[in-house]
C-alpha positions as YAML, in Angstrom:
chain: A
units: angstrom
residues:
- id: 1
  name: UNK
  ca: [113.61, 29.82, 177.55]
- id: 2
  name: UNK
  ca: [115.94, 27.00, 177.76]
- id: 3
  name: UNK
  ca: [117.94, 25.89, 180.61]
- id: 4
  name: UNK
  ca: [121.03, 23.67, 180.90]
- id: 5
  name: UNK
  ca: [118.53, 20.67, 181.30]
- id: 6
  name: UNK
  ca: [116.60, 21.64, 178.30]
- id: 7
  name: UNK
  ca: [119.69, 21.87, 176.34]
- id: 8
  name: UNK
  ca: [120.81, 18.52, 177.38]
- id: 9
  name: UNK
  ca: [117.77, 16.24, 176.23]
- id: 10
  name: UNK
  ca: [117.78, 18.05, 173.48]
- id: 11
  name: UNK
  ca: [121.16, 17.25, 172.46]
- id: 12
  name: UNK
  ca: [119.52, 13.38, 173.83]
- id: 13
  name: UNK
  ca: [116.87, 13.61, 170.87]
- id: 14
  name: UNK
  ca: [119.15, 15.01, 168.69]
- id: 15
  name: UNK
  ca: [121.72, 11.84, 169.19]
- id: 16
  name: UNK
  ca: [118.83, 9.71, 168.88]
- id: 17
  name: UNK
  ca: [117.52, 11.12, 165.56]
- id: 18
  name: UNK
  ca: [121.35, 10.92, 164.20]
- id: 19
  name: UNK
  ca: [121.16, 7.05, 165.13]
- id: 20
  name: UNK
  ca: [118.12, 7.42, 163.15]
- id: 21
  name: UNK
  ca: [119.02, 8.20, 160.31]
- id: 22
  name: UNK
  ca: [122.78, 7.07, 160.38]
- id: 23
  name: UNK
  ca: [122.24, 4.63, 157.53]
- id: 24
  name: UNK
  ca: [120.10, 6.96, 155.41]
- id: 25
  name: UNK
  ca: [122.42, 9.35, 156.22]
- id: 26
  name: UNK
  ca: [125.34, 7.21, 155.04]
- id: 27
  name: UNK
  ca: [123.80, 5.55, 151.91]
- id: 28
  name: UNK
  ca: [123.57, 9.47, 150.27]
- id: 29
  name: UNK
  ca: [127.24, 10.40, 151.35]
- id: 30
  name: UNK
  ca: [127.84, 6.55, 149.24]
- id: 31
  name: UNK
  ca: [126.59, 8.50, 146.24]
- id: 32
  name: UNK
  ca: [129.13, 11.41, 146.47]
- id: 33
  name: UNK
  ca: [131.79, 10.85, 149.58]
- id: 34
  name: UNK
  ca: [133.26, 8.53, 151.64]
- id: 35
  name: UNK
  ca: [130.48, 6.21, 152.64]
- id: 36
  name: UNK
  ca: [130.89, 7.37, 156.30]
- id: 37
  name: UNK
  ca: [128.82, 10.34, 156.94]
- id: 38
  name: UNK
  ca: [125.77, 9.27, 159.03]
- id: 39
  name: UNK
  ca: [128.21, 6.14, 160.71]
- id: 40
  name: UNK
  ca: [130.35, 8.91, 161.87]
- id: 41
  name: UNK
  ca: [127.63, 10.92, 163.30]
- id: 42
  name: UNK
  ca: [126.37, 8.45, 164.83]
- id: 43
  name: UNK
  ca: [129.18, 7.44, 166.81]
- id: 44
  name: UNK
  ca: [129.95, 11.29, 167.73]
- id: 45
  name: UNK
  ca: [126.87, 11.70, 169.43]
- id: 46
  name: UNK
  ca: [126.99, 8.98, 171.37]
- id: 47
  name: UNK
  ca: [129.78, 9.66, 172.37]
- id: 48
  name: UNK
  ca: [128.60, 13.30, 173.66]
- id: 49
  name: UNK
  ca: [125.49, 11.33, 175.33]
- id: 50
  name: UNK
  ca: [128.06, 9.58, 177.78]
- id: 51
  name: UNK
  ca: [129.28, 13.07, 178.84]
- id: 52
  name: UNK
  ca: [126.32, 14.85, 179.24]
- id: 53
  name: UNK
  ca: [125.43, 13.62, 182.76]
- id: 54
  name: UNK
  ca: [128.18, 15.13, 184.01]
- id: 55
  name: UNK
  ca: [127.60, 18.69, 182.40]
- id: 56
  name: UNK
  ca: [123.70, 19.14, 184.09]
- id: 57
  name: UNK
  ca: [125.26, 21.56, 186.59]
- id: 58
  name: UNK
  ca: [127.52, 23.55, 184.12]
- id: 59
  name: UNK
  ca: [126.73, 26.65, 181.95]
- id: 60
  name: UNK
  ca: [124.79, 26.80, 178.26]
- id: 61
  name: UNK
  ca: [128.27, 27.32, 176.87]
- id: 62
  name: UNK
  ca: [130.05, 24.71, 178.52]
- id: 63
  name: UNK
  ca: [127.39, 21.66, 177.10]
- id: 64
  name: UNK
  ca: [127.86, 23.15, 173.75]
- id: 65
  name: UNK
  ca: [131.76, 23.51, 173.86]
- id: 66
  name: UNK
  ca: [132.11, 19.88, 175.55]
- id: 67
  name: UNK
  ca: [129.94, 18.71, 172.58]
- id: 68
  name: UNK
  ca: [131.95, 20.32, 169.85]
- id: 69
  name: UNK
  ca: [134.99, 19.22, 170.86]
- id: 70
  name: UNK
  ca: [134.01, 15.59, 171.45]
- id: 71
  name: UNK
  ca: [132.44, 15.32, 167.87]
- id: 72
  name: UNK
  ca: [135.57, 17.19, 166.77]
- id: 73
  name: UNK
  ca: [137.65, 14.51, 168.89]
- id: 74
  name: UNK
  ca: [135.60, 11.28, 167.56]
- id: 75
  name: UNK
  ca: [133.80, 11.90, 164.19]
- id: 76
  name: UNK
  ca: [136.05, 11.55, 161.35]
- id: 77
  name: UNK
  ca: [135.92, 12.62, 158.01]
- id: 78
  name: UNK
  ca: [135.27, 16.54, 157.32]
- id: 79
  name: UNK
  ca: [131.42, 16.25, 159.46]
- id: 80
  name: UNK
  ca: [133.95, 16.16, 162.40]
- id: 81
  name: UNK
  ca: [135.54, 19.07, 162.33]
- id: 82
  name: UNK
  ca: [132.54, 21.48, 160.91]
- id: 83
  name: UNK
  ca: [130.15, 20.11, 163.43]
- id: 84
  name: UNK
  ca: [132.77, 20.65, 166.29]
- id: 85
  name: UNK
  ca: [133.74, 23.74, 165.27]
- id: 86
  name: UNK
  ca: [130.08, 24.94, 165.06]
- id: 87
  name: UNK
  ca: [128.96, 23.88, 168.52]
- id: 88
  name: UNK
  ca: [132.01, 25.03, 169.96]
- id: 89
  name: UNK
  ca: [131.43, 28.37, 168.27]
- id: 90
  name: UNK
  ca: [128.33, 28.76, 169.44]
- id: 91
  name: UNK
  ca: [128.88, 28.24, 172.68]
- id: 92
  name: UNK
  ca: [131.46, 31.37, 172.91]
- id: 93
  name: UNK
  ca: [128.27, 33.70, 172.15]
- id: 94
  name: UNK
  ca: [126.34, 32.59, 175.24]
- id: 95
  name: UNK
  ca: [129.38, 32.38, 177.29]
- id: 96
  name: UNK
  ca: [128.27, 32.06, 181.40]
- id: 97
  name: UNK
  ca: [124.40, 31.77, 180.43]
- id: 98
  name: UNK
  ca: [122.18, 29.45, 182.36]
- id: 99
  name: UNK
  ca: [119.20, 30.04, 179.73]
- id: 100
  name: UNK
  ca: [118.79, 30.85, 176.54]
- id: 101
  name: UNK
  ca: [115.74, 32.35, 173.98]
- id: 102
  name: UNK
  ca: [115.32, 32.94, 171.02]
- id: 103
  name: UNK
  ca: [117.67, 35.82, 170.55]
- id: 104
  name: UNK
  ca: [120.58, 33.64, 171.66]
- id: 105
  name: UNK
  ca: [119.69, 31.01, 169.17]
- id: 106
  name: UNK
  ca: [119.92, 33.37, 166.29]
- id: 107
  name: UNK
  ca: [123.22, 34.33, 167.52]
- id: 108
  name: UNK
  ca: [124.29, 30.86, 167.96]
- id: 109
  name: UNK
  ca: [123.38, 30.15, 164.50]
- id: 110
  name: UNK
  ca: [125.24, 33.29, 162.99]
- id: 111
  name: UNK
  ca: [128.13, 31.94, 165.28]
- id: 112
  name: UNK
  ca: [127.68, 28.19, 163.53]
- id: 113
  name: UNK
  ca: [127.21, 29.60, 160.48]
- id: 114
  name: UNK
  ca: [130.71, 31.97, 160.64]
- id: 115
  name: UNK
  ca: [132.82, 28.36, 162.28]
- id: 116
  name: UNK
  ca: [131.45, 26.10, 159.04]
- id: 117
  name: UNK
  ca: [132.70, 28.74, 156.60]
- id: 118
  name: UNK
  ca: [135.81, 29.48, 158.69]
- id: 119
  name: UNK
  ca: [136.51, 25.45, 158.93]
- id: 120
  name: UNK
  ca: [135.52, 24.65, 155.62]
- id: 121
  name: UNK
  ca: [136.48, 27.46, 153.37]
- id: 122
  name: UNK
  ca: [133.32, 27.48, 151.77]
- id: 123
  name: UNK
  ca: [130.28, 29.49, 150.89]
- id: 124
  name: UNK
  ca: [126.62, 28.94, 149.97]
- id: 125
  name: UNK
  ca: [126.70, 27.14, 146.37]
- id: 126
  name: UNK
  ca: [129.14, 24.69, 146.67]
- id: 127
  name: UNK
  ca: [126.75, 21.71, 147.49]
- id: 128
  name: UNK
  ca: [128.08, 22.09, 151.84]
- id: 129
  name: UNK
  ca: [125.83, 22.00, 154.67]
- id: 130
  name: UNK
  ca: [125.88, 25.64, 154.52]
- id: 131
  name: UNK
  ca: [123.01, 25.50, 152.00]
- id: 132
  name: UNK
  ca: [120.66, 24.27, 154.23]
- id: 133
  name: UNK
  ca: [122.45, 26.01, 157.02]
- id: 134
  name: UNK
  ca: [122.20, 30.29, 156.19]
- id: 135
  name: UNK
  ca: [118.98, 29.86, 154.17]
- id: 136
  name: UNK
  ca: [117.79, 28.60, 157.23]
- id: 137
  name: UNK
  ca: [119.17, 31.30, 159.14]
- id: 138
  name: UNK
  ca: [117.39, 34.19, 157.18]
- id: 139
  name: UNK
  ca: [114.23, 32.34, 157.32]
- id: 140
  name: UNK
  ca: [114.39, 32.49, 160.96]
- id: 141
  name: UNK
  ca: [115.84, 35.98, 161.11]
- id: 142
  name: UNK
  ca: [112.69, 36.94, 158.86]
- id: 143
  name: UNK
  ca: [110.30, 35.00, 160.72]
- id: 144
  name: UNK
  ca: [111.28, 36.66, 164.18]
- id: 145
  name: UNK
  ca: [111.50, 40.05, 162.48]
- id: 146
  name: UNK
  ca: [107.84, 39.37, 161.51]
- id: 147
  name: UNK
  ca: [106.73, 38.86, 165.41]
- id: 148
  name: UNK
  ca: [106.07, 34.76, 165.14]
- id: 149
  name: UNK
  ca: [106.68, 32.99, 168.35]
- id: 150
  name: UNK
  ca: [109.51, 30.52, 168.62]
- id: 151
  name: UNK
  ca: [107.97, 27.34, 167.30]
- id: 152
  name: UNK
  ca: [106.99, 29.44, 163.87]
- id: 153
  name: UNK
  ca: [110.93, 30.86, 163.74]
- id: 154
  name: UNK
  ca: [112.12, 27.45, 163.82]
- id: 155
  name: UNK
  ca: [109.42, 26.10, 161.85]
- id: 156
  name: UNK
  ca: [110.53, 28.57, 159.14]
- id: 157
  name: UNK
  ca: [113.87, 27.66, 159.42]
- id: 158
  name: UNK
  ca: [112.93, 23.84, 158.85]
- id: 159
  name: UNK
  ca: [111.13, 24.80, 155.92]
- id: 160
  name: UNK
  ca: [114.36, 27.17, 154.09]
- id: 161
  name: UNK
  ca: [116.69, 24.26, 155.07]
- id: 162
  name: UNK
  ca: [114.74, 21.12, 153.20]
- id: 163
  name: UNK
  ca: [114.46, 23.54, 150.15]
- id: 164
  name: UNK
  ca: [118.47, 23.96, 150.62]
- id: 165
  name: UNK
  ca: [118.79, 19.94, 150.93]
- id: 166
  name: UNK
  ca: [116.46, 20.19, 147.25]
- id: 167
  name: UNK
  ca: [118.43, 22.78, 146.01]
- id: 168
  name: UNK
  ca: [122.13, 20.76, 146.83]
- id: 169
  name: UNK
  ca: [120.39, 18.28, 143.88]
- id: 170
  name: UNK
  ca: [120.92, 20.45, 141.42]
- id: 171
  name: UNK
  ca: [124.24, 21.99, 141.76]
- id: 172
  name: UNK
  ca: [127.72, 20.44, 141.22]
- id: 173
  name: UNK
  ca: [130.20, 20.08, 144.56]
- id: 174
  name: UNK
  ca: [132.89, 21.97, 144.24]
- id: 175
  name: UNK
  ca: [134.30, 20.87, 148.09]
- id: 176
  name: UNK
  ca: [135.44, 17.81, 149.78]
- id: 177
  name: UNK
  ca: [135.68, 14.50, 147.95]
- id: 178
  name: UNK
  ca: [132.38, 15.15, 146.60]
- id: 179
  name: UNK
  ca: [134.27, 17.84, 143.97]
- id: 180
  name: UNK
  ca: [136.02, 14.96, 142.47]
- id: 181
  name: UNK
  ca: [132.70, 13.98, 140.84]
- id: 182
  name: UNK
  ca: [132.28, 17.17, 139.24]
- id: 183
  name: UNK
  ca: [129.25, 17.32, 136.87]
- id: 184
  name: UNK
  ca: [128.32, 13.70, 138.25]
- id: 185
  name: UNK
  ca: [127.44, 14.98, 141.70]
- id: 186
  name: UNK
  ca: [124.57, 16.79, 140.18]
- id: 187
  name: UNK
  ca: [121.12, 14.89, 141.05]
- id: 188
  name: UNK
  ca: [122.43, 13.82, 144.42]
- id: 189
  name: UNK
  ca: [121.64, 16.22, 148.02]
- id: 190
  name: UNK
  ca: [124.30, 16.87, 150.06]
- id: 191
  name: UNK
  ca: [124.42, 14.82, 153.34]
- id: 192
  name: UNK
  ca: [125.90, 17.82, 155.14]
- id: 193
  name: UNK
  ca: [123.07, 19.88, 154.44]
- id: 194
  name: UNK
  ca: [120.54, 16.77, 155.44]
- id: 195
  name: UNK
  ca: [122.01, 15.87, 158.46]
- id: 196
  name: UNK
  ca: [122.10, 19.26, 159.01]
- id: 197
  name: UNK
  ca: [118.50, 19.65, 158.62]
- id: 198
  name: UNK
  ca: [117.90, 16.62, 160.11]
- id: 199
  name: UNK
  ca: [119.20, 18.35, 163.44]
- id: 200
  name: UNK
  ca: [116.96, 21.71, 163.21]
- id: 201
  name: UNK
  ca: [114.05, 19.48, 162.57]
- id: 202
  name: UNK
  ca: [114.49, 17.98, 166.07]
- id: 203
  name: UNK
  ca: [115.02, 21.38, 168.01]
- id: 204
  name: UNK
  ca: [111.95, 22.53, 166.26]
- id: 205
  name: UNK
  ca: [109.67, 19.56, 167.24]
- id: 206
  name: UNK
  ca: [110.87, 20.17, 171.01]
- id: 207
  name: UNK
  ca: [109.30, 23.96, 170.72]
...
C-alpha cells in the first residue's frame, strides 16, 4: 500500500531523477523539438517539491491534482500540459483515498493514459510519450493478471516502456514540432516517451 507520505517522497525521487536527467533529457528533445524538454521538467518539479510539505495531511488525490496543475501552471512547451493533465487525471480515480495498491495504480495509469490522448490528440505510433506509456500499461495489466507481486508489475512495465523509447527510433513524428522533421526524425527516441520512462523507472525502484 501507499499512503499520502509514500506518495510524497516518491514524487521527491521522482523530481530528483528529472533534475537528473534534465540535460540528457534536453539534448534528445535538441535533436527533434524545442531544446527545452528536460529544462522544463526540471523546473516543474521543483516547483511541485515546494508544495508538497503542505499536502502531507491531504488525500492521494489531492497530491496528485496539486501536482498536475502546478506542472501544467509552470512547465512550458507541450510536456506541460500532458504531464498536468495526466496527474490531474489520475487523481480523479482515487478521489478521497488515503492509500493506494496496486489496483489503483492500474487505474491511475488507464486514467493518464486516456488525459495524454485527450490533451494531445494522439495515439500509439506517432513517436508521443504514449509509446512508452500504454505498452507499459498492458505489460503491467499482464503481469498482475499473471499473479506477480507489485515490484514484478512495475518491473514489467519498465521493461515494455524502454522497448517503446527503442521503438520511437524507428518511426517518423507525426505530432508536435517534432512532425516538422518528417522522415528526418527517424533514428532519434522521443523524449516524451524517455522522460516518461524515466519516471516509472523510479516508482519501480521504490517497490
Amino acid at each position: 500500500m501507499t499512503d499520502t507520505k509514500k506518495l510524497i517522497q516518491l514524487l521527491y525521487s521522482i523530481s530528483d531523477t528529472i533534475v537528473e536527467n534534465a540535460q540528457f533529457l534536453t539534448d534528445l528533445d535538441a535533436a527533434i523539438g524545442d531544446s527545452d524538454h528536460g529544462i522544463n521538467l526540471a523546473r516543474g518539479f521543483k516547483k511541485v517539491e515546494t508544495e508538497l510539505p503542505a499536502l502531507e495531511d491531504k488525500t492521494i488525490d489531492a497530491v496528485l491534482k496539486k501536482t498536475g496543475m502546478v506542472l501544467v501552471s509552470t512547465v512550458g512547451g507541450a510536456s506541460g500540459p500532458l504531464y498536468g493533465t495526466a496527474f490531474m487525471k489520475a487523481g480523479a480515480v482515487v478521489k478521497g483515498k488515503s492509500e493506494i495498491d496496486i489496483n489503483d495504480f492500474l487505474a491511475i495509469m488507464d486514467a493518464a493514459i486516456g488525459g495524454v490522448q485527450l490533451r494531445g490528440k494522439a495515439v500509439e505510433g506517432e513517436k508521443t510519450m504514449l509509446d512508452a506509456m500504454i505498452p507499459a500499461n498492458n505489460a503491467m495489466k499482464k503481469a498482475f493478471d499473471d499473479g506477480k507481486d507489485v515490484h514484478s508489475v512495475l518491473q514489467a512495465g519498465v521493461e515494455a516502456a524502454d522497448k517503446g523509447v527503442e521503438y520511437t527510433k524507428s518511426i517518423i513524428a507525426t505530432k508536435g514540432r517534432a512532425s516538422y522533421l518528417g522522415e528526418r526524425s527517424i533514428g532519434h527516441q522521443d523524449p516524451g516517451a524517455t522522460s516518461f520512462t524515466i519516471l516509472l523507472k523510479t516508482i519501480a525502484n521504490a517497490y
